[in-house]
N, CA, C and O of each residue as an XYZ file, in Angstrom:
440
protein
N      23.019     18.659     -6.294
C      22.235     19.659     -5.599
C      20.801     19.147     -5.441
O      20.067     18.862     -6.388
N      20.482     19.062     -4.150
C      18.680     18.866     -3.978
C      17.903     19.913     -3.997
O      18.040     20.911     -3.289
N      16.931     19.692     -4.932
C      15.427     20.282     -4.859
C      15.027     21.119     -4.266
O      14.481     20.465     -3.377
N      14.750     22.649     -3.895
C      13.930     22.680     -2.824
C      12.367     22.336     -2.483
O      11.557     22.011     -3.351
N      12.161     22.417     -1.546
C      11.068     21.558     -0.954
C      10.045     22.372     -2.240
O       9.546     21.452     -2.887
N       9.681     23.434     -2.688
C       8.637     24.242     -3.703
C       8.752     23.011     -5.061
O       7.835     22.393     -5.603
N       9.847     22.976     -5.256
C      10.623     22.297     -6.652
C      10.042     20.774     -6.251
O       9.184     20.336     -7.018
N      10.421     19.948     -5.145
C       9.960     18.932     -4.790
C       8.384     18.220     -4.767
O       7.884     17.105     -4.916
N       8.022     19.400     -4.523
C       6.242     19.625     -4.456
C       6.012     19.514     -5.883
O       5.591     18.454     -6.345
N       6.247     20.490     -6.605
C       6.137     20.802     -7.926
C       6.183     19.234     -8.968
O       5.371     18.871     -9.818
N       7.148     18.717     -8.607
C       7.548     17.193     -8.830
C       6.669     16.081     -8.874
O       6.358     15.175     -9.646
N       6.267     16.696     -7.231
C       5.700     15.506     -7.364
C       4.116     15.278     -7.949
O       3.457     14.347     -8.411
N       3.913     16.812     -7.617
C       2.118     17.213     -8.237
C       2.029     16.730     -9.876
O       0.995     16.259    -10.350
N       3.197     16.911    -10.606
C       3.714     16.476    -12.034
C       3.531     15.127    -12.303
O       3.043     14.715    -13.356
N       4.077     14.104    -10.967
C       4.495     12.627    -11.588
C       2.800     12.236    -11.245
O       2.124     11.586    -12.042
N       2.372     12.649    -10.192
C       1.160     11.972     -9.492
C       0.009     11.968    -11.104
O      -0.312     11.019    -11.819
N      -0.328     13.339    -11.190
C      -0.733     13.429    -12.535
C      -0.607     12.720    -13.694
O      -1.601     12.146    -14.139
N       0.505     12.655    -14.297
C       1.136     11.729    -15.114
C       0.687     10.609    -14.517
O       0.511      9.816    -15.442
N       0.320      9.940    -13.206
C       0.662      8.521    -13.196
C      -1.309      8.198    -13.233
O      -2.000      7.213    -13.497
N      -1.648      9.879    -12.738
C      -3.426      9.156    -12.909
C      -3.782      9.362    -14.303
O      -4.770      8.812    -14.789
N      -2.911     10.241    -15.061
C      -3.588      9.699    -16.972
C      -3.076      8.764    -17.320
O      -3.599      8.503    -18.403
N      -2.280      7.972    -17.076
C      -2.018      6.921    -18.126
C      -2.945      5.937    -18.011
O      -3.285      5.226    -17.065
N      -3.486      6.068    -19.761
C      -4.545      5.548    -20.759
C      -4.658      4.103    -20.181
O      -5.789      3.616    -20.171
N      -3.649      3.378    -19.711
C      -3.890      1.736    -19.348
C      -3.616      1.787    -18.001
O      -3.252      0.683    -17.598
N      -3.642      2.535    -17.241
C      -3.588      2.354    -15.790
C      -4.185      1.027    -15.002
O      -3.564      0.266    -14.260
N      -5.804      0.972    -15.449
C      -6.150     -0.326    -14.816
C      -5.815     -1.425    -15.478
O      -6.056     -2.427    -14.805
N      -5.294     -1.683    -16.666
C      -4.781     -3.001    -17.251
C      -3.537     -2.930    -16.713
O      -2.998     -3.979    -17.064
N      -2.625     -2.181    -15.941
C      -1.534     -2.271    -15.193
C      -1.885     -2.773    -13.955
O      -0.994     -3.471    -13.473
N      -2.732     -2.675    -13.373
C      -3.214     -2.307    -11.952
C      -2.927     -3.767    -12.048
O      -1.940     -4.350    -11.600
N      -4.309     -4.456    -12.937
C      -4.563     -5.848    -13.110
C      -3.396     -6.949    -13.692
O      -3.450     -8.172    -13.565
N      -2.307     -6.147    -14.379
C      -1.130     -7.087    -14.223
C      -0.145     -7.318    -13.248
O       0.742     -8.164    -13.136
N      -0.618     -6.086    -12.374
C       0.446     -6.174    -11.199
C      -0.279     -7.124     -9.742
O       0.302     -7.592     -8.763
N      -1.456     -7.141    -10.040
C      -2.391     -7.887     -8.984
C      -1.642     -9.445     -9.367
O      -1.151    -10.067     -8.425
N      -1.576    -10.059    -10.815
C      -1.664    -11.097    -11.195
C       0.168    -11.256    -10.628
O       0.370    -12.175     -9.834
N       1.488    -10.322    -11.069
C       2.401    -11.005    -10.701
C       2.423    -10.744     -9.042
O       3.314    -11.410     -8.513
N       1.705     -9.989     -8.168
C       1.944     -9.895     -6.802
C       1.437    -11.422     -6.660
O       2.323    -12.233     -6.391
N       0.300    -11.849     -6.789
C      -0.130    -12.721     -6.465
C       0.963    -14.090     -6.534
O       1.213    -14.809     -5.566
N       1.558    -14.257     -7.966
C       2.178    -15.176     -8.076
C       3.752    -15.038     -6.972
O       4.599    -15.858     -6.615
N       3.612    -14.072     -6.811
C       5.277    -13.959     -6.125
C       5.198    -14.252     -4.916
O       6.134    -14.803     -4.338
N       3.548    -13.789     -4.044
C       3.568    -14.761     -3.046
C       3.303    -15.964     -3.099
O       3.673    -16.441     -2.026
N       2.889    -16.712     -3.708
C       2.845    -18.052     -3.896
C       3.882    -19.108     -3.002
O       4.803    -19.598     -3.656
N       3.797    -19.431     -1.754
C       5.108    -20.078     -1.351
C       5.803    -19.342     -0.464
O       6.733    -19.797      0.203
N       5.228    -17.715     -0.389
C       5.933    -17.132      0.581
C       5.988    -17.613      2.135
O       4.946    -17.926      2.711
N       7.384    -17.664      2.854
C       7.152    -18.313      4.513
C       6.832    -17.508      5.457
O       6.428    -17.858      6.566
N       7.082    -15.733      4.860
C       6.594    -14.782      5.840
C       5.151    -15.117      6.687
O       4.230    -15.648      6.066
N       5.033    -14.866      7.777
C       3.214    -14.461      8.524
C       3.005    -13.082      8.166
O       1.933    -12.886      7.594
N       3.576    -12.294      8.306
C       3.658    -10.894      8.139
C       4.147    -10.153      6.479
O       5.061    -10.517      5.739
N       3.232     -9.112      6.303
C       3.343     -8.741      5.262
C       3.368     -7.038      5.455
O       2.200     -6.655      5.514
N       4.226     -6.019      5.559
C       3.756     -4.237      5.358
C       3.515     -4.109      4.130
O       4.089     -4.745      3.247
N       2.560     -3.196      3.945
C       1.823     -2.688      2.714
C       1.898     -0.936      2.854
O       2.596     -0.146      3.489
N       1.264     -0.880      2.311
C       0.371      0.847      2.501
C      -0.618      1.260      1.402
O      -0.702      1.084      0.186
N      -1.242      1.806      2.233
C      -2.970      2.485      1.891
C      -2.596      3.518      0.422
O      -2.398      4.728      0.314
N      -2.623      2.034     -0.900
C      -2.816      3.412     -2.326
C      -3.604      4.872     -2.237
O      -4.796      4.948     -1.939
N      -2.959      5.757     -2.470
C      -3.365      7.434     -2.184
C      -2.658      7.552     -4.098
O      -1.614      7.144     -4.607
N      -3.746      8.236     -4.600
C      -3.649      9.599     -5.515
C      -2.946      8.845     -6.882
O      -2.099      9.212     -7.696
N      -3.770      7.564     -6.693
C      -3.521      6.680     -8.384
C      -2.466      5.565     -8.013
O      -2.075      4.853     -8.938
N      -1.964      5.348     -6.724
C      -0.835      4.243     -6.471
C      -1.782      3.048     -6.958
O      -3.011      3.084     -7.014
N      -0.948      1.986     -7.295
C      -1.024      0.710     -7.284
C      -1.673      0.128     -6.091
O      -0.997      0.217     -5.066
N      -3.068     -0.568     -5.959
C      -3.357     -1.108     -5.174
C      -3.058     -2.749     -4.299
O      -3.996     -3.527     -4.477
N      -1.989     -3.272     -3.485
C      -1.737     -4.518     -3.716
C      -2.498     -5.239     -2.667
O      -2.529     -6.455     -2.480
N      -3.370     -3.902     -1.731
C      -3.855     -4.958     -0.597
C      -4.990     -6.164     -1.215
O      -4.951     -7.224     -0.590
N      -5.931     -6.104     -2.306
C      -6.546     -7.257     -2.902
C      -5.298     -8.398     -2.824
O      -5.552     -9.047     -1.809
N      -4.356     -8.808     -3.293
C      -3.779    -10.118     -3.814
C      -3.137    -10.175     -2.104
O      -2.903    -11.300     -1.662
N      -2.950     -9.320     -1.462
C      -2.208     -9.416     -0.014
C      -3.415    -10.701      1.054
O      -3.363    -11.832      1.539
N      -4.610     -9.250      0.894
C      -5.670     -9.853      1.341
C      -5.792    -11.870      1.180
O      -5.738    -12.754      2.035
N      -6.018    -11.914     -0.751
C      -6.231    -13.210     -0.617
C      -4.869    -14.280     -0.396
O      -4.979    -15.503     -0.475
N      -3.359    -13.440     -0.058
C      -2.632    -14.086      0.407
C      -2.551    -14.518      1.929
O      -1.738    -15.325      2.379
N      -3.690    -13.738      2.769
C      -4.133    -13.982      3.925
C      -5.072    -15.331      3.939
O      -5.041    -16.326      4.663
N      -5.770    -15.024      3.037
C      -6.958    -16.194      3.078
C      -6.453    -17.994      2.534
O      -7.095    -19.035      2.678
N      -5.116    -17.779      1.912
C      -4.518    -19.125      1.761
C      -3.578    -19.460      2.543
O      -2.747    -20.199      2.014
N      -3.395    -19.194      3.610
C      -2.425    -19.946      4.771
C      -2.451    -21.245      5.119
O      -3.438    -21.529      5.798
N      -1.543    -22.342      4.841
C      -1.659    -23.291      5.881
C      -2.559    -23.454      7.401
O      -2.562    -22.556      8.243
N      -3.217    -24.610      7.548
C      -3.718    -24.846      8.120
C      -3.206    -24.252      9.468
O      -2.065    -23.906      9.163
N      -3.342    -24.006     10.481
C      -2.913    -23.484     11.963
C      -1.737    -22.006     11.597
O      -1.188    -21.280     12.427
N      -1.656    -21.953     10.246
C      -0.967    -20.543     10.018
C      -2.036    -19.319     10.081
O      -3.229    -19.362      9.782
N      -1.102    -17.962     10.662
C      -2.114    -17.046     10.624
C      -1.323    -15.938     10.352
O      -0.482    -15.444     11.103
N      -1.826    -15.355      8.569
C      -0.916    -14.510      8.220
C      -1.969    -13.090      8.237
O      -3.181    -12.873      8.232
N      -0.317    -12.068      8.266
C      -1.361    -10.663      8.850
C      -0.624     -9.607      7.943
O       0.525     -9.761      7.529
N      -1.492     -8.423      7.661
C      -1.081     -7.651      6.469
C      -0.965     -6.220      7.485
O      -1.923     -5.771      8.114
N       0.321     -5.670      7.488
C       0.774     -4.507      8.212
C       0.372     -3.023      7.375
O       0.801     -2.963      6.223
N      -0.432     -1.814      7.888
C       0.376     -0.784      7.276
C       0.572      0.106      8.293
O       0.285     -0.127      9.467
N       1.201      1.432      7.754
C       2.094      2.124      8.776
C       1.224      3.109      9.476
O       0.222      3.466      8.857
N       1.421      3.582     10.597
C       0.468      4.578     10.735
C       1.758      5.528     11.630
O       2.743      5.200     12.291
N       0.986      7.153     11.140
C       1.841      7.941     11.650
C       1.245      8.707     12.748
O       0.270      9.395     12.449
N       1.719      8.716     14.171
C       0.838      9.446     15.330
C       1.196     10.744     14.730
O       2.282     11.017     14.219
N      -0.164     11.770     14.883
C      -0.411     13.438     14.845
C       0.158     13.635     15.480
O       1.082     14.259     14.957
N       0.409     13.451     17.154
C       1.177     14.467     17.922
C       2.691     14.398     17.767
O       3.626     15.079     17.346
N       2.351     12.788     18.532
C       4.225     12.176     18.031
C       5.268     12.073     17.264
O       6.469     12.029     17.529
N       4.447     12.026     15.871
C       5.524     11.630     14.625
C       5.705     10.195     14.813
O       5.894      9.502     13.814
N       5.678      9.791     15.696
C       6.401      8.231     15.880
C       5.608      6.976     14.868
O       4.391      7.159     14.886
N       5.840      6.284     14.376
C       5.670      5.378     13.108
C       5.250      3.983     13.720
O       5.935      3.314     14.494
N       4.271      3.735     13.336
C       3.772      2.229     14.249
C       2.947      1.608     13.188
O       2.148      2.232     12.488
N       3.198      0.303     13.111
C       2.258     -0.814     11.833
C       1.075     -1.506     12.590
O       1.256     -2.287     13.524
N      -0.165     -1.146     12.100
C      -1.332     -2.019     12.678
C      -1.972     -2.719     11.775
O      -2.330     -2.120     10.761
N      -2.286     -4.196     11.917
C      -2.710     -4.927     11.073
C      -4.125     -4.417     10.438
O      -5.029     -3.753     10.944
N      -4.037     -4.739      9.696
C      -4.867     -4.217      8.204
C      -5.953     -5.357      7.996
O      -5.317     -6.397      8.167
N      -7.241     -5.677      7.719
C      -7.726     -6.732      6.711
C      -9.057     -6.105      6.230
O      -9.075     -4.946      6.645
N     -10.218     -6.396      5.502
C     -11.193     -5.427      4.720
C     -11.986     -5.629      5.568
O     -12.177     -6.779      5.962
N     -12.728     -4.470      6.128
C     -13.619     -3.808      6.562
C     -12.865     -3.282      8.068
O     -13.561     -2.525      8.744
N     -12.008     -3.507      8.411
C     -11.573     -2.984      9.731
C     -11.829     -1.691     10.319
O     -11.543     -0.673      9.688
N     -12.269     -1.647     11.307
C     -11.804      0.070     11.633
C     -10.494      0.602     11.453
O      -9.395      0.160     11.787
N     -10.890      1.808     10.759
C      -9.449      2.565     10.532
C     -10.161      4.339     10.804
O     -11.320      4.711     10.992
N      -8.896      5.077     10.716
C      -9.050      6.410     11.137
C      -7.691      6.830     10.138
O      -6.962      6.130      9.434
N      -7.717      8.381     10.437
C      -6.929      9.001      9.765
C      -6.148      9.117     10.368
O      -6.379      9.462     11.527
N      -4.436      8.842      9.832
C      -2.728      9.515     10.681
C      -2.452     10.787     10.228
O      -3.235     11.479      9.576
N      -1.254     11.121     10.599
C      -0.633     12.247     10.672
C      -1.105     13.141      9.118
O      -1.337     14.345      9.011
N      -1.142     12.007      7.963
C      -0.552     12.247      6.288
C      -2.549     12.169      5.872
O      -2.977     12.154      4.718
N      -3.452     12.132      7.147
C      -4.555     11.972      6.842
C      -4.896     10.403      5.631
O      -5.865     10.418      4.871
N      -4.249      9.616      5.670
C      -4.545      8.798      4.883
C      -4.610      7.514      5.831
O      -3.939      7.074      6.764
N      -5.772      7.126      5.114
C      -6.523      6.025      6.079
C      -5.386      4.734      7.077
O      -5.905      3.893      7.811
């Protein structure tokens, strides 16, 4: 039996919480920067989707970022996230890198 959507909410307002007290959050943050980093190491992708940490997520665009900045020479790698049109609903990825212009989608998140 699924949730209803009240119960679902309820859920998730619970885990989000839970996930912004835990006592070592940024010594997690910072071990997960260190194995993202290593896992791209060697990756052949150009393209990478991500998405914009909201409400204590894990941040991976840092190690993405400097997986942009080590490309092979004449390579040009690009970091995707999703964006949701307000009117449309329809789901479209625009490349990402730090300082870009960005605006708010559908979910208001950058």
């Amino acid at each position: 039996m699924h949730p209803d959507e009240s119960e679902r909410a309820e859920l998730r307002r619970k885990l989000v919480a839970q996930r912004q007290a835990l006592p070592d959050r940024l010594e997690r943050a910072v071990a997960l920067q260190s194995a993202l980093r290593v896992w791209l190491v060697g990756r052949r992708e150009v393209s990478i989707g991500a998405y914009w940490p909201i409400k204590g997520e894990f941040d991976p665009l840092p190690a993405l970022y400097r997986w942009t900045e080590g490309a092979p020479e004449g390579v040009m790698r690009r970091i995707g996230l999703p964006v949701k049109h307000r009117e449309t609903g329809s789901l479209r990825w625009h490349v990402w890198y730090p300082g870009c212009p960005m605006e708010l989608d559908a979910y208001d998140i950058p």
